[in-house]
C-alpha positions as CSV (number, residue, x, y, z in Angstrom):
1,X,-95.1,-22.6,53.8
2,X,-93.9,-26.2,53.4
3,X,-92.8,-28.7,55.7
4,X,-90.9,-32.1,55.0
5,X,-92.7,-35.4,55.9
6,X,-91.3,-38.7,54.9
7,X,-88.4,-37.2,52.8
8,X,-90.5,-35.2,51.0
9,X,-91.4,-31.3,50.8
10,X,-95.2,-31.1,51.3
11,X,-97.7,-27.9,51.5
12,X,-98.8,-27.0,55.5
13,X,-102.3,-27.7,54.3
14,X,-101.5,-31.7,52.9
15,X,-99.6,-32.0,56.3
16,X,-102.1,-30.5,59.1
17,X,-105.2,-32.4,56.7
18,X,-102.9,-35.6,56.9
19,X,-102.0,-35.3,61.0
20,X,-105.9,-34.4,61.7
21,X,-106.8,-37.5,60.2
22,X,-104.2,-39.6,61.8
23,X,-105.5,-37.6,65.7
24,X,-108.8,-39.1,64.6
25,X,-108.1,-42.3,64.0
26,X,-107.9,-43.1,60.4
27,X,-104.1,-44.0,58.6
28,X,-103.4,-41.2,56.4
29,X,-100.7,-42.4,53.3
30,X,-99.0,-39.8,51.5
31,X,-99.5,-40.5,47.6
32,X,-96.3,-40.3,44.8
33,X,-97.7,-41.0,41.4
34,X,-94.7,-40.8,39.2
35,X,-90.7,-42.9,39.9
36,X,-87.5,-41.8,38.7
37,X,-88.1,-38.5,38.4
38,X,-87.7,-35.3,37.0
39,X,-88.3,-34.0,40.3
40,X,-87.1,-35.9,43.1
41,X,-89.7,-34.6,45.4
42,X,-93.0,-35.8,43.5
43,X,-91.7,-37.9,41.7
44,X,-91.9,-36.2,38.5
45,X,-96.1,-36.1,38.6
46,X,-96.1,-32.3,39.4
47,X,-98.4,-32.9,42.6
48,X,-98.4,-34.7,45.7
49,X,-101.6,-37.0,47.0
50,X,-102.5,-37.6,50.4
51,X,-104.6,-40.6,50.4
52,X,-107.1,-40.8,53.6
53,X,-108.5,-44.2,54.6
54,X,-111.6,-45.1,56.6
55,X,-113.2,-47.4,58.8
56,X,-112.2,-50.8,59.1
57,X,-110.3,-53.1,56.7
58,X,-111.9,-55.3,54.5
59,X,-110.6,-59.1,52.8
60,X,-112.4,-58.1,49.5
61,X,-112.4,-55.3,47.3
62,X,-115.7,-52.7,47.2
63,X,-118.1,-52.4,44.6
64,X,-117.3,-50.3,41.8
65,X,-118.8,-47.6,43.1
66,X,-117.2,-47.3,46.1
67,X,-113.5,-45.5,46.2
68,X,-111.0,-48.3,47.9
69,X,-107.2,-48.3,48.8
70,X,-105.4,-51.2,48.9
71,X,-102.9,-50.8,52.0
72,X,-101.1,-54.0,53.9
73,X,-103.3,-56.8,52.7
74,X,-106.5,-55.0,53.6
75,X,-108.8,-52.8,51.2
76,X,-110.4,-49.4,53.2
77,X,-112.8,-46.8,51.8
78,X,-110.5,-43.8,50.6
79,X,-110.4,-40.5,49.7
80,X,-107.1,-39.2,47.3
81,X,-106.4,-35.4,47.7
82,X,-103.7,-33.5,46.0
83,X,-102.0,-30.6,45.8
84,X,-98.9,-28.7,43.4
85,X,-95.6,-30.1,44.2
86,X,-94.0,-27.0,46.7
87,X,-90.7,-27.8,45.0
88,X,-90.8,-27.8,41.0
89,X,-94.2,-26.1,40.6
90,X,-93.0,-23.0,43.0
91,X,-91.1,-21.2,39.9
92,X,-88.5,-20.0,42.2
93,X,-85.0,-21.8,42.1
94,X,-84.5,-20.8,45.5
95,X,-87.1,-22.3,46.7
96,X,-86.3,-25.5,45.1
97,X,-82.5,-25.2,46.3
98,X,-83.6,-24.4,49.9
99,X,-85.9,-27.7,49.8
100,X,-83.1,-29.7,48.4
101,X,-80.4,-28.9,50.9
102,X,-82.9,-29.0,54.1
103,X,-83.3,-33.3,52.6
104,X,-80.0,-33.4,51.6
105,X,-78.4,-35.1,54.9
106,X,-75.6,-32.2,55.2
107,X,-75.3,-30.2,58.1
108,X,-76.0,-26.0,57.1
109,X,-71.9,-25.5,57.3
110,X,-71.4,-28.2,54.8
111,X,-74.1,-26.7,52.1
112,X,-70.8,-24.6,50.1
113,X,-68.5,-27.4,50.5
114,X,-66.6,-27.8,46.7
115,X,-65.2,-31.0,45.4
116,X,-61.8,-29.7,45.1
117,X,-61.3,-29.1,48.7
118,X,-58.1,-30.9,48.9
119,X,-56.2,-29.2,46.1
120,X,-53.7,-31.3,43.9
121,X,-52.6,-33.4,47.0
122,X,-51.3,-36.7,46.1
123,X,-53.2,-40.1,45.9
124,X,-56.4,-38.0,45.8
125,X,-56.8,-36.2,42.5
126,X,-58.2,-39.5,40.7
127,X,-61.0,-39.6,42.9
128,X,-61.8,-35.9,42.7
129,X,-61.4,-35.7,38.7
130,X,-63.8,-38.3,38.3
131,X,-66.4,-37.2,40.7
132,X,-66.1,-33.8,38.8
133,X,-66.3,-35.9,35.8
134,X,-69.6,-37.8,36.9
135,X,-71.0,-34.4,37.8
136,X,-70.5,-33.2,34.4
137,X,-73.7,-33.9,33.3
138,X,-75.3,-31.4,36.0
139,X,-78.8,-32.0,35.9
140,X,-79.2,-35.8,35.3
141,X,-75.4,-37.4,36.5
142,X,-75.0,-41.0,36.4
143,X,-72.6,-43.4,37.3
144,X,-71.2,-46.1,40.1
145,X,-67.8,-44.9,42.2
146,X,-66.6,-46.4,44.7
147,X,-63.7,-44.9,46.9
148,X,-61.8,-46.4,49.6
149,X,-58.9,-45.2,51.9
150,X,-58.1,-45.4,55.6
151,X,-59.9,-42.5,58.1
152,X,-58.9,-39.0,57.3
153,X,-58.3,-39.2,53.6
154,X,-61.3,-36.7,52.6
155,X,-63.5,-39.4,51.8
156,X,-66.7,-38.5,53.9
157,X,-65.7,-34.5,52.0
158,X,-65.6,-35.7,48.9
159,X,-68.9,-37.5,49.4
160,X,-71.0,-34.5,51.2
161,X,-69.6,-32.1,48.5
162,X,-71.0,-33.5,45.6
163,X,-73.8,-33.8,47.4
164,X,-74.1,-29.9,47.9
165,X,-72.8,-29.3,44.5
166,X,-76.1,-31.1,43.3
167,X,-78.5,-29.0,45.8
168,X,-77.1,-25.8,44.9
169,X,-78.4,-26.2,41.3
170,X,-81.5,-27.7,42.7
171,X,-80.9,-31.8,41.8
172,X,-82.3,-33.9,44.4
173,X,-78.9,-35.2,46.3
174,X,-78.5,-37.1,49.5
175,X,-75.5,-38.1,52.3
176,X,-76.2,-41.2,54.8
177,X,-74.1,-43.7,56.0
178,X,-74.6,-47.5,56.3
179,X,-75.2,-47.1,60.1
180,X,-78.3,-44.4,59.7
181,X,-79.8,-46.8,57.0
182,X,-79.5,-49.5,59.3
183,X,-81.2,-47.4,62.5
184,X,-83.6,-46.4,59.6
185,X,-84.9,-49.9,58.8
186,X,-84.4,-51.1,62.8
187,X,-87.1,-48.2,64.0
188,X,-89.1,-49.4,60.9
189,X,-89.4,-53.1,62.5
190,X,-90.1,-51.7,65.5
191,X,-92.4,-49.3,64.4
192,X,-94.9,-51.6,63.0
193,X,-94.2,-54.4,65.9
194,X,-95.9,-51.5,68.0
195,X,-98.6,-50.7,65.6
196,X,-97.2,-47.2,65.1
197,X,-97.9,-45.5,61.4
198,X,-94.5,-46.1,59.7
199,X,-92.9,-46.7,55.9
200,X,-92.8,-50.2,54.3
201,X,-89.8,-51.7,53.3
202,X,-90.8,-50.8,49.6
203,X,-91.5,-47.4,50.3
204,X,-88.1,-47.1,52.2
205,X,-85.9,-48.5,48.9
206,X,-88.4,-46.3,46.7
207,X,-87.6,-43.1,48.3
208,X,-83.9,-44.3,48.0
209,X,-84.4,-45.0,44.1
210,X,-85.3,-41.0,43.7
211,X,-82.3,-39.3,44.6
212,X,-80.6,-38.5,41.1
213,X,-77.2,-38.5,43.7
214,X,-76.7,-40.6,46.1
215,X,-73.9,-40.7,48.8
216,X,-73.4,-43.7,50.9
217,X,-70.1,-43.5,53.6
218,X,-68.8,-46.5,55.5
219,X,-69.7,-49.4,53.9
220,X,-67.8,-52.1,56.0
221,X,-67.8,-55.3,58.0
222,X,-68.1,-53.6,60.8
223,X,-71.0,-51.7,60.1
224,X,-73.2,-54.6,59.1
225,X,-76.3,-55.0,61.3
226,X,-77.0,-58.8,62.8
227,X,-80.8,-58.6,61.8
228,X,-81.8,-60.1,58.4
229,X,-84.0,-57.2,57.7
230,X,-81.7,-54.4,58.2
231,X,-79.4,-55.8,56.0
232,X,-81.8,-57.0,53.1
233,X,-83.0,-53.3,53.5
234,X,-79.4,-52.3,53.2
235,X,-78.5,-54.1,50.3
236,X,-81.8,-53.7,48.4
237,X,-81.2,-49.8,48.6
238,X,-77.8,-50.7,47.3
239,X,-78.9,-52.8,44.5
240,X,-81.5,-51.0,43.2
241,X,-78.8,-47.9,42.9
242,X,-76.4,-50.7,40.9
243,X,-79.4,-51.7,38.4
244,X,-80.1,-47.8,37.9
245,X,-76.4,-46.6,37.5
246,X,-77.2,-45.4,33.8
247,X,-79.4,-43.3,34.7
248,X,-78.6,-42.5,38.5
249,X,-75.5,-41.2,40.4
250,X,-74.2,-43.5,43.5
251,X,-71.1,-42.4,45.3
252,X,-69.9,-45.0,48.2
253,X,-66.9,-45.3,50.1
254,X,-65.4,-47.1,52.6
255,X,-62.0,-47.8,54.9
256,X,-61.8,-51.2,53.8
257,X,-60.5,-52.3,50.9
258,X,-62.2,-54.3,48.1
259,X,-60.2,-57.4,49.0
260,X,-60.6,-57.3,52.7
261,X,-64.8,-57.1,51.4
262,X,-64.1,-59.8,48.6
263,X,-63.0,-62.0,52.1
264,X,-65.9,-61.5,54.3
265,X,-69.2,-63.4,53.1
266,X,-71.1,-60.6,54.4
267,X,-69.8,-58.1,51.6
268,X,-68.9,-60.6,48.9
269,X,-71.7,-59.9,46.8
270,X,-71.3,-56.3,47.2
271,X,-67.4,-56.2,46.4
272,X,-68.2,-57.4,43.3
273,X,-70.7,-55.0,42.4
274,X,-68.1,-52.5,42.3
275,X,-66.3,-54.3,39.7
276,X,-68.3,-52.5,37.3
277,X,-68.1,-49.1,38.2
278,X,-64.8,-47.1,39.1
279,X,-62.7,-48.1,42.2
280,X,-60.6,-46.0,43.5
281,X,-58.2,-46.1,46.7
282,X,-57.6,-42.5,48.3
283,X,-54.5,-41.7,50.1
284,X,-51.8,-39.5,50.8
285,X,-51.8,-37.0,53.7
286,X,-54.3,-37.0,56.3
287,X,-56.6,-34.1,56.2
288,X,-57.2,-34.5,60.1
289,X,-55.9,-32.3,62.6
């Protein structure tokens, strides 16, 4: 049995040794040894750690000896465990398919959605060809698109759908929206201001950087956040997917047009990341109603 923790599949036994720990007292970390990956739940290392720390923190490192862990400025005795990755080393594909979707961010009814859901309609066909066409490349697609079009044009579909398409031949994919990343990096500030085990900025863009797909919807003025931290989360997630567009896959889409974001000082520097990828407006008939 598996069970997902931090976005990643892990074995029952990492998870109830990691949650004992954490019931007793001690900070249990969990351990990826590998980035941009072959698998997108390890990491590509085969196997996933769970580190266990002890005691109290200390200012210096231990003696040679002595296993440490470095962890937010302090150093704690440690122990690493680790066990086979549940997704690549399971040798079943449904497995692996199964623990893609249930990370995926798409609802169960949306796992068979196709690309071409909307046909040959007008003013959408360019977007669709060349999400097909960045999908080409099944098991390691690449690219930058970014598609724009009032509500109702199929956006938020074409975006979940290559999603799924991904999943059901096992790639690591994932669906989110500016306003979840936001909550996501909102509860991680207040998470730590109460004390409360939680991810670290880094770990947060990290587990970003190992989707080979990633769809972000709604990019827009108004769904920026007002705290500095939410949106240096934000954009960091965003431009770590810009420097990796060779080797990664970033869909994002938005209502607003890349003028109107050229305009606001908020998405300035944004807009003009998508200068070097495809932009592509979506229109036509509503697919509402």
């Amino acid at each position: 049995m598996t069970r997902s923790l931090s976005g990643v599949t892990v074995p029952d036994e990492l998870y109830i040794e990691g949650k004992a720990h954490q019931a007793g007292g001690g900070t249990a970390l969990l351990g990826l040894f590998a980035d941009y990956p072959d698998c997108v739940n390890c990491g590509g290392a085969k196997q996933i750690g769970l580190i266990l720390l002890f005691g109290e923190g200390s200012r210096f490192p231990f003696p040679p000896k002595v296993v440490g862990h470095f962890h937010e400025g302090l150093w704690y005795r440690s122990e690493l465990k680790s066990w086979p990755c549940p997704v690549c080393q399971s040798g079943s594909q449904q497995v692996i398919v199964e623990a893609r979707f249930e990370g995926s961010g798409l609802e169960p009814n949306e796992y068979n959605w196709r690309v071409n859901f909307a046909g040959d309609m007008d003013h959408k066909q360019k977007a669709i060809d060349s999400v097909n066409a960045m999908l080409a490349d099944t098991l390691r697609p690449c690219g930058w698109i970014f598609v724009y079009g009032d509500n109702g044009m199929g956006k938020t579909g074409l975006l979940k759908a290559a999603v799924a398409a991904m999943c059901r031949i096992g790639v690591g994919a994932y669906y989110t929206t500016t306003g979840n990343i936001l909550n996501e990096a909102y509860d991680l500030i207040q998470r730590h201001r109460r004390g409360d085990e939680a991810e670290t900025l880094k770990e947060l863009l990290d587990r970003y950087a190992r989707y080979q797909l990633l769809s972000v919807d709604e990019l827009g003025a108004d769904r920026i956040a007002d705290t500095q931290f939410a949106q240096s989360a934000l954009f960091g997630i965003l431009d770590a997917r810009y420097a990796g567009r060779e080797r990664l896959a970033t869909l994002l889409a938005s209502n607003q047009t890349p003028q109107a974001m050229a305009a606001d000082s908020r998405w300035r520097y944004f807009e003009s990341r998508t200068q070097d990828g495809l932009r592509i407006p979506v229109g036509g008939k509503s697919l509402r109603g």
